[in-house]
N, C-alpha and C positions, 0 to 999 in steps of 0.2 A: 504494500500500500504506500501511498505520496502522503504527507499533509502541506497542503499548499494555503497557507494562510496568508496574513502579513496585509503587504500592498496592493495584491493584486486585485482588479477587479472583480463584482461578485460573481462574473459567468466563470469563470476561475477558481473560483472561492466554494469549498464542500461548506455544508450548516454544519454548524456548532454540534460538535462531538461523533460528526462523521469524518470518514476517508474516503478519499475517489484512489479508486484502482487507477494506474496509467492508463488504462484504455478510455476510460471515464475523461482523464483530462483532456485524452487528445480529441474525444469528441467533442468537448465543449469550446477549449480554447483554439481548436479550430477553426471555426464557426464566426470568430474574431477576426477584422482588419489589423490589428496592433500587430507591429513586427513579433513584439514581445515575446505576446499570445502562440503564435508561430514557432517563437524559438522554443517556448515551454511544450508543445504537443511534438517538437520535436527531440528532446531528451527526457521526454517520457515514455516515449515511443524507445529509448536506448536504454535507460532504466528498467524498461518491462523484458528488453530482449536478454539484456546480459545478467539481471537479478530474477532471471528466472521466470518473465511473466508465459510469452508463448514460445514457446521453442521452432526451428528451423529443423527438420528431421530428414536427415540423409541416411537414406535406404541401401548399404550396398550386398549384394547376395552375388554369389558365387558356382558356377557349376558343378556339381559332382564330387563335391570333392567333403568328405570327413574330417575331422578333427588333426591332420599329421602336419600340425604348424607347432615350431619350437618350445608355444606358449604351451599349448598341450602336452610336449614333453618327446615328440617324436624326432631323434636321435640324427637324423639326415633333412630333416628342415632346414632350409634357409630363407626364411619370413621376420626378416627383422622389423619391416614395418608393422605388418599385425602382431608382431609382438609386443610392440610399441605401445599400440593399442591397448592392450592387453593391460599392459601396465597403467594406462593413462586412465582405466574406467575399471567392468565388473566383466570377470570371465566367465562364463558359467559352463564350468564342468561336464554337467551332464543334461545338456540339449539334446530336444529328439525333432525330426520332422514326422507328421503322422503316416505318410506316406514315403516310400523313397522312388518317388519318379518325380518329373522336374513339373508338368502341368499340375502334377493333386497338388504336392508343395506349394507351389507358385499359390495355386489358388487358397490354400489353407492357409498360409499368412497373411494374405490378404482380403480374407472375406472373416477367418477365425473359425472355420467352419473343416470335422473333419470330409473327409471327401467325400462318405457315405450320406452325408447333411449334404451337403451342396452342390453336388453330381459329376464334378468334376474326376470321375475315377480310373480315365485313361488318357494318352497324350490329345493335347488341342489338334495334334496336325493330323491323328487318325479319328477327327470329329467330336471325341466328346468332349463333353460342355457341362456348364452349370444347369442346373435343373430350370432354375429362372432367370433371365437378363435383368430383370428387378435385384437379384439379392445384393442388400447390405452391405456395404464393402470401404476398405478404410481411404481409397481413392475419392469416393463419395461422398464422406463424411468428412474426410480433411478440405475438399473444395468445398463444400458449404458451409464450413467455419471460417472459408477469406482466404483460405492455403492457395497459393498456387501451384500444382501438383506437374510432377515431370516423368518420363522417364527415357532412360536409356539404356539400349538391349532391348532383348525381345522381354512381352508380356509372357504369351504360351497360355493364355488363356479361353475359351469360349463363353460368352463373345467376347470379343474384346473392347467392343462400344460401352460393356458392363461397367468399367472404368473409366471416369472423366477424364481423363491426361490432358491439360492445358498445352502440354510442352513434349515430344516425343522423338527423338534420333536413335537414326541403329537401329530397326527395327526387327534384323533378321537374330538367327544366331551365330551368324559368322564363327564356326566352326574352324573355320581356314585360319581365323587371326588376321583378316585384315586391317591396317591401317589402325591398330592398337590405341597410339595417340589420343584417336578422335574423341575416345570415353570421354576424358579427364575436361578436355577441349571443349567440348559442348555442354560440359556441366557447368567451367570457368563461366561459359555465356549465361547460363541458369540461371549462377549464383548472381552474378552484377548485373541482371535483366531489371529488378526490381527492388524495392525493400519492404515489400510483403514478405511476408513468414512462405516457406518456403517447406513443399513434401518433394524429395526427390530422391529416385530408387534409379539406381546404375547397375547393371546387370550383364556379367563378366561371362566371355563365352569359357575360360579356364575353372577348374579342371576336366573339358569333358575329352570325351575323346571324338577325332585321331588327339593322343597324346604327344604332342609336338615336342621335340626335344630341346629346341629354340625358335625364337622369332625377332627379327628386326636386333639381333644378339640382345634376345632377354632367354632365361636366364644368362650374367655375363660367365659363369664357371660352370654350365651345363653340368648333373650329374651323369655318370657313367652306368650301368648295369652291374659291373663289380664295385664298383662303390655303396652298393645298398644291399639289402635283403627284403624279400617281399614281405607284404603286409601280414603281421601276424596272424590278422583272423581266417586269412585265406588257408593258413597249416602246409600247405606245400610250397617246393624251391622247382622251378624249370628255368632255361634260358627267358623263355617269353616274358614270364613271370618278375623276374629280375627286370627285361628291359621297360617292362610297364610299367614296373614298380619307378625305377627311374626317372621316366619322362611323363610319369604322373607327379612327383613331387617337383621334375622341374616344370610342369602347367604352372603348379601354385606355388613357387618361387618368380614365373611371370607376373601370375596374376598377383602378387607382393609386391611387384615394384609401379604395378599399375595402381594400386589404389594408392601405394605411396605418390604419383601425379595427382590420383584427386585428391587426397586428404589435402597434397600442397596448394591447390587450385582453394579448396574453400579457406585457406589460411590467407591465401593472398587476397581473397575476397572481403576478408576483417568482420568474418562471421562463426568462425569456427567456434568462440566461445559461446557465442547462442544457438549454436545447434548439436540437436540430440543425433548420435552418429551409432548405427545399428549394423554387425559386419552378421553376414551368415551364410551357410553353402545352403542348399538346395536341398543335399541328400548327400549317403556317402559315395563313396568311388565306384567306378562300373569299372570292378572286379568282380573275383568268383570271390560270391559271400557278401556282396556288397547290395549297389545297386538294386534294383527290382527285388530285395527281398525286403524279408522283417527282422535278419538278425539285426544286431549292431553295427554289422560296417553298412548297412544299408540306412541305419535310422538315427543314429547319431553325427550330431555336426559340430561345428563349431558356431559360438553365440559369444559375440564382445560388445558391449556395450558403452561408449563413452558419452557422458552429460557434464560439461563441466560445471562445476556448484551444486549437480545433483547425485549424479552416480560416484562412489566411493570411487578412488584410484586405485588401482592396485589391489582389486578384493575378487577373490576366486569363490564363488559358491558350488555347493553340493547338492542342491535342490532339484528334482526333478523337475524341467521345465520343457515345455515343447511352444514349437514355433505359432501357434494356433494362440498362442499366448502376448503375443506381437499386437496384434488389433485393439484390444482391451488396455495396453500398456502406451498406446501410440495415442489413443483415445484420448485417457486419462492424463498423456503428460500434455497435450496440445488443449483442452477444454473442449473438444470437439464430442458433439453428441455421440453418446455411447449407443453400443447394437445391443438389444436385448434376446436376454435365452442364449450368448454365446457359450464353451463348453471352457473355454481359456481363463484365464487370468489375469490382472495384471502384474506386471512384475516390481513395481514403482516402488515399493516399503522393500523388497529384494537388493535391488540398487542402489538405493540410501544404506544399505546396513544396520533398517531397523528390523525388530525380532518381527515372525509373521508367523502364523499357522498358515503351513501347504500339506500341496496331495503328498499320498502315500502311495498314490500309484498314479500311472502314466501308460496312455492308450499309442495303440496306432495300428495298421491298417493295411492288408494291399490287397488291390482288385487285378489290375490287366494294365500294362505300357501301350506297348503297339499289341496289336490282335494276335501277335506271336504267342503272348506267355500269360494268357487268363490262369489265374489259379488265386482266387479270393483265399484269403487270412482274416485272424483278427490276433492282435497282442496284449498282455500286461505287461508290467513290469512293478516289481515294488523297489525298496532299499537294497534286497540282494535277491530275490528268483523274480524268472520271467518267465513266462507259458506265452504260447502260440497257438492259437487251434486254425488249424487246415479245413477249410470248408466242404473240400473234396478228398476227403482222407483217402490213402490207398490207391490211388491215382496218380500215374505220371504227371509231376510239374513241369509245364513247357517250355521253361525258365530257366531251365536247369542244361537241357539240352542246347538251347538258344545260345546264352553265353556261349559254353564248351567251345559248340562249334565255330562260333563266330569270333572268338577271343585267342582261342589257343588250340583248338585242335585234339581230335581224339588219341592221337598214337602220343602227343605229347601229357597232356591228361593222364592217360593209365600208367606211361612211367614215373609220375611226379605221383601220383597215389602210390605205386606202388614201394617210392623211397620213406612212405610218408607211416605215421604211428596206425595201430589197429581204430584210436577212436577216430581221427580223423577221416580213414578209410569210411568209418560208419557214418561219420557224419554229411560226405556226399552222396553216400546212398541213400540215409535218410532223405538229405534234399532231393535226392531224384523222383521219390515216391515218397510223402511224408507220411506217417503216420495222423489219426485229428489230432493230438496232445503232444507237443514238447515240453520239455520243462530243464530250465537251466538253474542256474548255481552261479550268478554270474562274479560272488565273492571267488569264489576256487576254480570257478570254469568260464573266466570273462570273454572266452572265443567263442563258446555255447557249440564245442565239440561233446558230449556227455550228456543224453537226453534220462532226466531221473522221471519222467513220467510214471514208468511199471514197475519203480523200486517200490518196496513197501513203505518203506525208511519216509519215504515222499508226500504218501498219501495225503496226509493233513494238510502241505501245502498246497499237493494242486487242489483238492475240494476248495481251498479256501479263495486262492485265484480262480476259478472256474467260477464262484459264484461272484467276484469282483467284475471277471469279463461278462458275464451275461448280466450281470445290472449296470452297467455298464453301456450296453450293448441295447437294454429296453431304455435308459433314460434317456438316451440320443437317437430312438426310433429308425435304431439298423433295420433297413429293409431284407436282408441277407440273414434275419433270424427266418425267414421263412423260406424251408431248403426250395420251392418250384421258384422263386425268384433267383438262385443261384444257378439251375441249369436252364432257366428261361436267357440267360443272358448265357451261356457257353454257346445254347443253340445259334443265339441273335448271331455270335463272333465268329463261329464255325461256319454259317451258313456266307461269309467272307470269301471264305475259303476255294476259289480255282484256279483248278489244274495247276493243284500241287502250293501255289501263290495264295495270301492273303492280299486282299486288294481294300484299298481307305472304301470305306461306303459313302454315300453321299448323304447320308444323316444317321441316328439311330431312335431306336423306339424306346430304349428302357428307362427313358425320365416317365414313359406312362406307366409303368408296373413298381419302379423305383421310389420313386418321388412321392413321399405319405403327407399329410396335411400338415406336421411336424415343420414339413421344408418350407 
């Protein structure tokens, strides 16, 4: 709050034993010819920005890529700018996306909705979509509080009109890495377009794959293949494996030195301390175990958050959080009307480092990417065991073959299993054909090789998760509780299917059997 008393005129002037909020001033002394008047709604309009009144919120999100930045602890990273970051605001440990394909994510941070709420349950480019072009969404909401909203990179959403975007470059996913520069470039112009509060989401084609090993010489020390070891959770060593492993960490050693141009870009704009800056990938890496599934390298990311004056520096939390938690958080720090009935949180009392009651469990989800690999899920998770249940128990995941083939190859495949431990070995076969129940130990078995579903030892816990996921599961009005809506939609996907090829359809029917009054 201001107290502007004294001399100044009474359009200026709060009554006796109020306050005007700065926004309060600038509309009144606005309103005024007096130079004065002018200069007062103008460093109150500075006063609101930098003591916290509306924040400036820079969105940047990341492709494909999980948690293997220095801040996290992963041993061949070189991410010193997000590390920076890290340091500069609040880490948070154990971030999930509900989904790990890049359209459900995309949309579930941005609407707060998991994908089974809001329809978005496979890629935008293989057609689907939101259930409604109405739904609620925090591009909507921040443009009718005054934001002027931007983005750059592609949305990946259906529709895309769903989202007001004032301001939009780069609209593809430039896969290729073209003209890298431009990101940083076209926000510079965002940032100094205006001095309205500002929502602006920058959306980086790294880490996805092809895994570029450099570009325009980023990174400048390229890693090597014998430089690294593949990602733990994947449990096997091959050549392939190695070089992906590689020029997956050198993606996001690029993608480091690129948000280090934008972070410098809003520096040089003389905004950076009033805006709230949001880093996160999408989903984990498109490896084996990653990507399109529900373990961990598929669901967990990385989440940095810096606010200066509001988010601690330097504070790493343990909380489970997921990205659907974004909306409610983005809401609440800007005054912007909140969405009701969302399943998120906010995270604002998390950030400050004051004490909170949170969940003790954390959901998430997978339907179908491309028409390739339909095979519905649902997950928990609590402080330490996670269950899974497979909606199609006992059935080939086509998910499982997809990757294989398309990533590394079967002849190399069977001899990277076969150098590889006994549980491992089960653990692909589990994926190839899952079982309905997993159940991990993620204290003593954080790769979720060791399914304790049919130990005895277990029981108590999975009943106790089983009843968490299916209330769970009726409070967010999962249409996928009812098994003909699961093979209503194989049929839908399969009937795709010629000569041999899955082909994009030109719309799809399942928002009419999907979509309950809920949505």
């Amino acid at each position: 709050m201001i107290r502007m008393r004294g001399q100044l005129p009474a359009l200026c002037t709060p009554p006796a034993g109020r306050e005007w909020t700065p926004r309060e001033v600038i509309k009144r002394c606005a309103l005024s010819p007096l130079p004065i008047l002018w200069l007062i709604a103008v460093l109150a309009l500075q006063h609101c920005s930098v003591h916290g009144g509306t924040p400036n919120v820079l969105l940047i999100v990341s492709e494909d890529n999980g948690p293997e930045l220095g801040a996290y602890g992963n041993p061949y990273a070189r991410t010193p700018v997000l590390d920076s970051l890290a340091r500069d605001g609040t880490l948070f440990k154990n971030a999930y996306v509900p989904q790990a394909g890049c359209s459900q994510s995309r949309a579930a941070f941005l609407t707060g909705l998991f994908p089974h709420q809001s329809g978005q349950i496979g890629l935008a480019t293989w057609k689907y979509g939101l259930y409604r072009d109405n739904t609620p969404n925090l591009v909507e909401r921040l443009r009718g509080a005054g934001y002027r909203t931007g983005i750059i990179g592609k949305l990946h959403i259906n529709p895309e009109d769903a989202f007001p975007f004032d301001f939009s470059e780069i609209s593809g996913s430039n896969f290729q890495r073209r003209d890298l520069n431009a990101y940083a470039e076209a926000a510079e112009e965002f940032f100094s377009a205006s001095a309205t509060p500002f929502f602006l989401s920058v959306n980086y084609p790294d880490a996805h794959r092809p895994f570029l090993r450099e570009v325009d010489s980023l990174p400048a020390n390229p890693l090597d293949p014998s430089d690294v070891e593949p990602l733990a959770y994947m449990g096997l060593d091959s050549p392939t494996l190695r070089r992906d492993t590689a020029n997956y960490l050198n993606s996001i050693a690029r993608l480091d030195s690129l948000v280090g141009d934008l972070l410098s870009a809003l520096e040089r704009s003389s905004k950076a301390e009033e805006t709230l800056v949001v880093y996160l990938g999408d989903h984990g890496a498109d490896l084996l175990r990653g990507k399109r599934t529900t373990y961990e390298g598929g669901l967990r990311v990385p989440l940095l958050v810096r606010w200066p004056g509001k988010a601690l520096a330097g504070q790493s939390r343990e909380e489970l959080v997921s990205t659907i938690d974004l909306v409610p958080t983005i809401l609440a720090a800007t005054g912007a009307e909140a969405i009701r009935g969302l399943p998120g949180r906010s995270l604002l009392r998390l950030l400050s480092g004051e004490p909170a009651p949170w969940r003790e469990h954390l959901f998430a989800e997978y339907h179908v990417h491309s028409n390739h690999n339909y095979y519905p899920q649902r997950s928990v998770r609590g402080p330490r065991y996670k269950l899974i249940q497979n909606l199609l128990p006992h059935q080939e995941n086509p998910g499982y073959s997809f990757t294989v083939e398309k990533f590394i190859g079967w002849d190399e495949m069977d001899q990277a299993l076969s150098q590889a431990d006994e549980t491992v070995r089960q653990a692909y076969d589990r994926m190839a054909v899952p079982p309905e129940f997993e159940l991990y130990d993620l204290r003593d078995d954080p790769y979720e090789f060791r399914n304790l579903a049919d130990d005895p030892n277990y029981q108590p816990v999975l009943r106790e998760l089983r009843q968490v996921l299916d209330t769970w599961r009726q409070e967010t009005s999962d249409p996928f509780l009812e098994p003909e809506n699961v093979t209503r939609l194989k049929a839908e996907i399969e009937a795709t299917l010629v000569d041999g090829q899955y082909q994009r359809p030109s719309g799809w029917s399942y928002r009419e059997y999907l979509m309950t009054p809920a949505h």
